[in-house]
C-alpha positions in Angstrom: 104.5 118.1 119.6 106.8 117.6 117.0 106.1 118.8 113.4 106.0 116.1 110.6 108.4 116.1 108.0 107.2 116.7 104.3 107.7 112.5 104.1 105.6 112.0 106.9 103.1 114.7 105.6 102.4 112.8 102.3 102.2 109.6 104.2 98.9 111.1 106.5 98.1 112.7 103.1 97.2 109.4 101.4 95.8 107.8 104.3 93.6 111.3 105.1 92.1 111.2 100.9 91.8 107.6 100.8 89.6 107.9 104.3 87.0 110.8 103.0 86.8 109.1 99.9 85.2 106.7 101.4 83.3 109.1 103.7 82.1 110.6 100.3 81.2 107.7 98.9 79.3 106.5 101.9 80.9 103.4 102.9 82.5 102.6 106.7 85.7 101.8 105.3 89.2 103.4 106.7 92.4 103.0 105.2 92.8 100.3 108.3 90.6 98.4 106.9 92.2 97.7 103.3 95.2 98.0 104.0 97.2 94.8 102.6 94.0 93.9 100.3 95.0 93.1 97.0 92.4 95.4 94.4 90.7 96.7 97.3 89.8 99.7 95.2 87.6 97.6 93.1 85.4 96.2 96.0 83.6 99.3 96.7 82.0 102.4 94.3 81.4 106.0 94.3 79.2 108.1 91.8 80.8 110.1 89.5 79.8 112.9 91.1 80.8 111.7 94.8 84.7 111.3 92.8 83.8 115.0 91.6 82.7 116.3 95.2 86.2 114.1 96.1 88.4 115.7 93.9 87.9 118.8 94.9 88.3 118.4 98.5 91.6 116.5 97.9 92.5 119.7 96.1 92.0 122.1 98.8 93.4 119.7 101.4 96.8 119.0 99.2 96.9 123.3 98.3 96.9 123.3 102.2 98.6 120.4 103.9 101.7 119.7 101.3 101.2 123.5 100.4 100.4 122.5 96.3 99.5 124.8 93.9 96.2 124.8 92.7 96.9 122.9 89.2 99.4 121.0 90.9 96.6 119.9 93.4 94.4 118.9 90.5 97.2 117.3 88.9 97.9 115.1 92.1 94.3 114.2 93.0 94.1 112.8 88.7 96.6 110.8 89.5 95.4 109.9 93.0 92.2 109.0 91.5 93.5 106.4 88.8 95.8 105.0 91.3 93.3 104.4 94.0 90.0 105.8 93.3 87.1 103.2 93.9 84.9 102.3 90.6 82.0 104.5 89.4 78.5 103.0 89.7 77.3 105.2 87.4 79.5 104.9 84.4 78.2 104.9 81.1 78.0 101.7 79.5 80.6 101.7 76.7 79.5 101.5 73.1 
């Protein structure tokens, strides 16, 4: 089997977090399924502790996959999260 290049590798590693977020979060949703949905992020939610639980497993997966150091990893999976984390249920009204 041929190894995946580090392009190729980032590619499955967005698919891969975007997949157990929603495994996290509970829904039966796959990256299939949204993909070409505009604001698809905003049609499902996660607690903020599910995004917590999330975060850190993107962490280890990105330390190990793309070989990321750990504050890199966190760094990444911030990021990650604003760009296509699903909206909290649980947020704090604002005051």
């Amino acid at each position: 089997m041929k190894r995946l290049t580090r392009e190729q590798k980032k590619e499955k590693a967005v698919d891969d977090l975007i997949n157990q977020m929603f495994i996290i979060a509970g829904h039966d949703v796959t990256i299939n399924d949204v993909l070409g949905k505009e604001n698809w992020f905003q049609q499902w939610t996660m607690t903020i502790a599910q995004n917590e639980e999330w975060q850190k497993w993107g962490k280890k997966y990105l330390q190990k996959n793309l070989r990321t150091n750990a504050k890199q990893a966190e760094k990444e999976m911030q990021w990650f999260s604003l760009q296509y984390g699903l909206k909290f249920s649980d947020f704090p009204p604002y005051e």
